[in-house]
N, C-alpha and C positions, 0 to 999 in steps of 0.2 A: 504493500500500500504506500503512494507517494507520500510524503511528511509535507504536514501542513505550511503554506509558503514558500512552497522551492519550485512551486510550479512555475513557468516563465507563461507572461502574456503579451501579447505584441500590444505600444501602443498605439498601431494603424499607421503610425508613422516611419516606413522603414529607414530611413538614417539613421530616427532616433534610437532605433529596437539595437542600429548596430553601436550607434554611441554605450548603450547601457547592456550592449554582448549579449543579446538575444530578447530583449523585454526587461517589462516589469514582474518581480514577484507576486505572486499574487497573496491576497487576505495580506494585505501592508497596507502603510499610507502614503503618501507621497504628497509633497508639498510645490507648489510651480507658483515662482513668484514671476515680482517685475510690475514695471508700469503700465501705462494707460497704451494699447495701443501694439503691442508689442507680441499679441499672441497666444496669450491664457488661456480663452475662454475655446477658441482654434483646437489649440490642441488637447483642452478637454474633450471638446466633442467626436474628434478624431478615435480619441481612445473607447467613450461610448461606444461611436458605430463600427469596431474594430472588429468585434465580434458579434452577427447577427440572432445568432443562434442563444446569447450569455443577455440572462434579464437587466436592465438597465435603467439608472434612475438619474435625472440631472437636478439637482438644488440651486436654483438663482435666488440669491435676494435682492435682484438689479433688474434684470431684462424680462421682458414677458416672451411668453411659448410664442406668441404669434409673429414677435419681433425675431426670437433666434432663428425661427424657419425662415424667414425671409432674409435674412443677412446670410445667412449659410445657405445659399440654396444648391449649392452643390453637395450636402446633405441631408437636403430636404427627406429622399426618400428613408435614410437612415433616423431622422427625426424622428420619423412618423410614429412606427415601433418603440421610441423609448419615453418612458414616462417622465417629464417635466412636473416635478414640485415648484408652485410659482409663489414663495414666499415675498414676493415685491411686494410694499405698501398699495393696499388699493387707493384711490381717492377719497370714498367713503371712512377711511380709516382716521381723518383728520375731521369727522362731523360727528362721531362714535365715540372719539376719548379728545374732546375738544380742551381737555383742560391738561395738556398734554402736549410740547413738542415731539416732532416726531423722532422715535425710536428716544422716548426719555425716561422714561421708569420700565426699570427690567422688572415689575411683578406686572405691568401691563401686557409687556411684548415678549418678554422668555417662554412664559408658559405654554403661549396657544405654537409659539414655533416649534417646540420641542414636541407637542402634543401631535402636531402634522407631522413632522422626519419621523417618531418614533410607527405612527401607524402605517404610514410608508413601507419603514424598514419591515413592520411585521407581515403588511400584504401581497407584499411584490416581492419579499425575501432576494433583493441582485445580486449579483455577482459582480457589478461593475458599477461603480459609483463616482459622481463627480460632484463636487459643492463648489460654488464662485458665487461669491466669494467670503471666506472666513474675515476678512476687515467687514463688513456690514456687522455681522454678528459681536466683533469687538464695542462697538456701540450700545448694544441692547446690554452690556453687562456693566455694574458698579464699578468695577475693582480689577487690576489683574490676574487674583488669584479663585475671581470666581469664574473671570474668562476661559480661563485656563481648564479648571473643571468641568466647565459646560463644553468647553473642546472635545476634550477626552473622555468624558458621553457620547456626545458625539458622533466620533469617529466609532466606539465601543459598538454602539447601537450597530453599527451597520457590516464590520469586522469581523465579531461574534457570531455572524450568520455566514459566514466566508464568503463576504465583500472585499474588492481591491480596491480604495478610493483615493481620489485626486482630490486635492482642495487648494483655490488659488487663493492669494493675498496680494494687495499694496501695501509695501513698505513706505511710510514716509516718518517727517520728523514728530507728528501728532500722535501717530500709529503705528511705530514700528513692528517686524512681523517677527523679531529674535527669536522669540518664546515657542514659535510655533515650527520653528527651525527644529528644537528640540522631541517636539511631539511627533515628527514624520521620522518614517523611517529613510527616506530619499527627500533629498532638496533636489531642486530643478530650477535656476534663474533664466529668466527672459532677459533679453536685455537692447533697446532701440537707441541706437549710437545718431549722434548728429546730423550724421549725413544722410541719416534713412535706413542703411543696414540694420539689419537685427540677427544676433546672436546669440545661441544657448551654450550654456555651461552647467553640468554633473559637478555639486562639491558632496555630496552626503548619497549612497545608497551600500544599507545594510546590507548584507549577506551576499555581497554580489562586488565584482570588481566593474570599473566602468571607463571608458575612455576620458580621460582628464583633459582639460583646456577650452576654449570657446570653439565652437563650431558653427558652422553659417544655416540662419535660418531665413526662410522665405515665404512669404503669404501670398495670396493673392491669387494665384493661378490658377490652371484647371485641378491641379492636384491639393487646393487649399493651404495645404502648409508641408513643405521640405525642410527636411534637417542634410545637411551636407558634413560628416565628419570631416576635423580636419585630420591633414595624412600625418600617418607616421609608417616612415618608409619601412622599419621591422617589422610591421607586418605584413610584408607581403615578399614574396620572391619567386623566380622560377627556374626549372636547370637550364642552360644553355651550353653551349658548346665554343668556348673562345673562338671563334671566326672572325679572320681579316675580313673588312669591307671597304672598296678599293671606289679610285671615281669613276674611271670606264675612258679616264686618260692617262696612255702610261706615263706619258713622263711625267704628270701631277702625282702618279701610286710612286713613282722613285723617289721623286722631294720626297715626299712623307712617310720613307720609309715603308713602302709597297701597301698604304692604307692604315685605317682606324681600326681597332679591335674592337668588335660588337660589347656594348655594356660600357663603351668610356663617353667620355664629353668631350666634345672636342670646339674651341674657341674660335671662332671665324671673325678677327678684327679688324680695322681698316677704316680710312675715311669713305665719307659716302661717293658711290660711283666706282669703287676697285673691284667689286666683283664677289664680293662676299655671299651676298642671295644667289646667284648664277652658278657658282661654283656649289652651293648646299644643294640645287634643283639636279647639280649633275647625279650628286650623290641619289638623290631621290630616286631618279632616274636608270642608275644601276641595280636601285633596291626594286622596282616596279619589274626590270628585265629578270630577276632572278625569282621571281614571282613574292614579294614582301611586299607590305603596304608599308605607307610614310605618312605622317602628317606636318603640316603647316600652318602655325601659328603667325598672321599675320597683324603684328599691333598697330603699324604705321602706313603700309602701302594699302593702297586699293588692290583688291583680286584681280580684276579686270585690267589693269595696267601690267599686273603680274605674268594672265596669260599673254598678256599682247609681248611680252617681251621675248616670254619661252617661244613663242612662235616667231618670230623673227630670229632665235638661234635654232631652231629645230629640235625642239626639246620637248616632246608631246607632254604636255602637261595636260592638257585637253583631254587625251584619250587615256590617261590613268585616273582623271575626275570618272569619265564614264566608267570605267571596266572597276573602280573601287580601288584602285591599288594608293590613290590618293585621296586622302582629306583636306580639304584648303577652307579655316574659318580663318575671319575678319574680326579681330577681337577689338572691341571697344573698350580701352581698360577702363575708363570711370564707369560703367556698368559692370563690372568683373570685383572680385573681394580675388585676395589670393585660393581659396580654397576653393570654390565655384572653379577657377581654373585648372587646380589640380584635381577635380572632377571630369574637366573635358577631358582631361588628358588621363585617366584612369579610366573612360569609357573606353577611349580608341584602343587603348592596351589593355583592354580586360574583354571588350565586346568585340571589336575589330582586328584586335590582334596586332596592332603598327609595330613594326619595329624599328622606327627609325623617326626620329621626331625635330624641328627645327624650329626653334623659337626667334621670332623674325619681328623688335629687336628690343636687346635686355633693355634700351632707354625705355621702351613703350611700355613693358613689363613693371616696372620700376614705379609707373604710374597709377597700374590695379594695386602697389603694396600701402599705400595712405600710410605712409609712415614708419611699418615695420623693415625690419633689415633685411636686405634686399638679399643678402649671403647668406642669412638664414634660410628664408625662401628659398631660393634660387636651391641652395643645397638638399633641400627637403626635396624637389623636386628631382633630378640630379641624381639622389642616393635611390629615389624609389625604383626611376629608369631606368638604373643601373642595376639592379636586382631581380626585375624583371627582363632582363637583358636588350634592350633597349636603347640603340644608340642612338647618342644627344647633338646636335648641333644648334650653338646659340650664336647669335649673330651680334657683335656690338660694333656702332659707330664710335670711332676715336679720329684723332689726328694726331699720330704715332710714328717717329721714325726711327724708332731702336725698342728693343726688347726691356729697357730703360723705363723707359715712356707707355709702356702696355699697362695704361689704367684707366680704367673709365673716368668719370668727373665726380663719382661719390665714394666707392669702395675697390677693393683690389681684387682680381676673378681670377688670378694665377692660379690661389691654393686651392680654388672650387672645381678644377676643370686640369684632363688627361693630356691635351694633345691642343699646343696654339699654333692658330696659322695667321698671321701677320699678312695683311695687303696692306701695301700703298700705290702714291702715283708718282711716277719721276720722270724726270725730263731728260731724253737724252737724242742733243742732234737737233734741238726746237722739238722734239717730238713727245708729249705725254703716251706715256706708258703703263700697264697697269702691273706691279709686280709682286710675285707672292715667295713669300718664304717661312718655311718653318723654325718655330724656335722652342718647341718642348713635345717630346713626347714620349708619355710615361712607360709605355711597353716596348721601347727595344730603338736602336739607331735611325738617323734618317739625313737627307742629306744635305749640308750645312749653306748652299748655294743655293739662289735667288732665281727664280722661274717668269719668262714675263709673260702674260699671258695674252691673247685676242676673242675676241667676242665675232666668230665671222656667222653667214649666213647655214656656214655646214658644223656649228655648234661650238664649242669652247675648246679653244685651242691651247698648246705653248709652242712659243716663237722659239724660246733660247733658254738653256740655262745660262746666268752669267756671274757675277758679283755687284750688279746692279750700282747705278749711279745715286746723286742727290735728289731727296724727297721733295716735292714742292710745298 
């Protein structure tokens, strides 16, 4: 016979089921705070209609039935089946105890609310329980230590009968939620940041270990509310097979030491115009003919100027969009959180299988981080790819002309990244030139001499190896 509470329950929301390693416990409490706005009452209802078949009961002391079905209407039909207790003040209730602000003596207003939950709990006996919100009920009581015992009735009432309940709070300075921090067996905070994002974070759940840190939350859509963990590259890996992966020009595979080793990162620097995206597309390119798919992270350039270009070198990028072997999105980073990101990029490598990925370019990337460190990031992403063996290609703009000089304008991407390949432009003869050379890579020799390259009609050439002239 299972022991009581170890049973796992989804709740409806699967990010969140994987944030908290498979559900909630069930016959627990759980507590979900946070402000006005942010999500609460969302993903209570979520976890209600999570299970159609598990009796279900919602307590509002705020919104009426008729209003949550209309705002939810993407659970309208889930609504319908579960039983709303509507403890909201009616209007009448201010012409009935006139001498009486509202919710002001708790032997007027405890009794008869505790009188409805408790016959509730006895009639419909659920298994799945949600109250929003425990701050109203902080009101109807004297004191905090009679709040506290009308809590833990309560919850008791409805527990006792092997119920699992949610109950949300607003924290503020008049009403803070501490106490009730202590009475759940799981805390759960919402949380709506400045610029609109909202994020959830796990600090408290009993018997159960759970993914720690913020992870990105989202409303509004067809699927009502997404939880998006954030990554942590130990958990995941897959075997692969150290495999060179070459451009598909030999004398570009001899600079570099005959190609990249599948699973590293490799840095594609330069100012803008040397050839960095064109030289990544060849890679792609090689990876489509050997039957792999690639994806392409575009933060800056438009696609459509993308393919106009590959088609002018002869580089069917066109015909790997149709046959699948290419993904090309257009990332708009102030629409992107970091984690949303490493979401797309864990689809294509988990559903589509890429194995070869090109982030096109860290300045634009730098833009979705709103502040967090950009090598932290970068490396999170980076270590997952690499585990999954997935090779990385990030693209940065510089004005670079020594190994010296290989830093972006915020941080340093030496220690984050396998293999750097240095473009620039130099003049030699009146003539601009595009030149590439390599200057690190971590698995084995390569060749120490300066490659110049051409962009012709029959695709990406080298002219010469040489020692190359002055940068412009």
């Amino acid at each position: 016979m299972e022991r009581t509470g170890t049973r796992r329950l989804s709740t409806g929301v699967a990010g969140l089921d994987e944030v908290l390693q498979g559900g909630l416990l069930s016959e627990r409490v759980y507590h979900i705070r946070g402000g006005p706005g942010c999500g609460k009452t969302t993903l209570g209802l979520h976890f209600l209609a999570a299970d159609p078949q598990a009796s279900a009961v919602h307590v509002t002391f705020g919104e009426r039935p008729e209003q949550l079905r209309a705002d939810f209407s993407d659970l309208a039909g889930a609504l319908q089946a579960i039983e709303i207790l509507d403890l909201s003040p009616a209007p009448s209730h201010l012409q009935s105890h006139p001498a009486y602000d509202l919710f002001h003596s708790d032997e007027v207003e405890v009794a008869p609310v505790f009188e409805r939950i408790q016959e509730a709990a006895s009639r419909l006996r659920p298994r799945r329980v949600f109250i929003d919100s425990l701050t109203q009920l902080r009101y109807l009581s004297p004191d905090p230590a009679q709040f506290r015992s009308q809590v833990l009735a309560l919850l008791r009432t409805f527990t006792d009968q092997g119920a699992t309940v949610l109950f949300t709070s607003e924290a503020s300075g008049e009403a803070p939620d501490d106490d009730l921090r202590f009475l759940s067996d799981g805390v759960i905070t919402l949380t709506l940041e400045a610029d609109g994002s909202r994020s959830l974070e796990v600090s408290k759940l009993r018997g159960s270990g759970f993914l720690s840190g913020k992870h990105d939350l989202t409303l509004g859509d067809a699927q009502g509310i997404q939880v998006r963990p954030r990554l942590v590259p130990s958990h995941y890996g897959s075997r692969f097979e150290p495999q060179v992966i070459n451009s598909g020009v030999p004398r570009i595979d001899q600079l570099i030491g005959g190609g990249v080793h599948r699973g590293t990162t490799t840095l594609l620097a330069g100012p803008s115009g040397s050839g960095k995206t064109t030289l990544g597309m060849q890679f792609m390119k090689e990876a489509a003919g050997r039957g792999e798919s690639s994806a392409l992270f575009l933060f800056e350039e438009d696609p459509a100027t993308l393919l106009h270009r590959a088609d002018a070198l002869q580089m069917p990028l066109r015909g790997m969009l149709e046959r699948g072997t290419l993904y090309l999105e257009r990332v708009e980073p102030l629409h992107y959180t970091p984690t949303q990101l490493a979401h797309l990029l864990r689809h294509q490598v988990e559903e589509r299988d890429v194995r070869l990925v090109m982030l096109d370019s860290i300045a634009g990337y730098q833009l979705a981080l709103r502040g967090q460190d950009p090598l932290l990031e970068l490396h999170t992403l980076s270590q997952y790819l690499k585990n999954m063996g997935v090779t990385v290609l990030l693209v940065n703009e510089i004005n670079a002309r020594s190994a010296s000089e290989l830093r972006s304008s915020s941080f340093d991407l030496s220690p984050l990244v396998d293999n750097v390949l240095l473009f620039n432009l130099v003049v030699e003869e009146g003539r601009l030139r595009k030149q590439l050379r390599m200057l690190k890579r971590r698995t084995g020799g390569f060749d120490e001499r300066a490659a110049y390259l051409a962009f012709t009609p029959y695709g990406l050439e080298v002219e010469e190896l040489g020692a190359g002239q002055q940068a412009v």
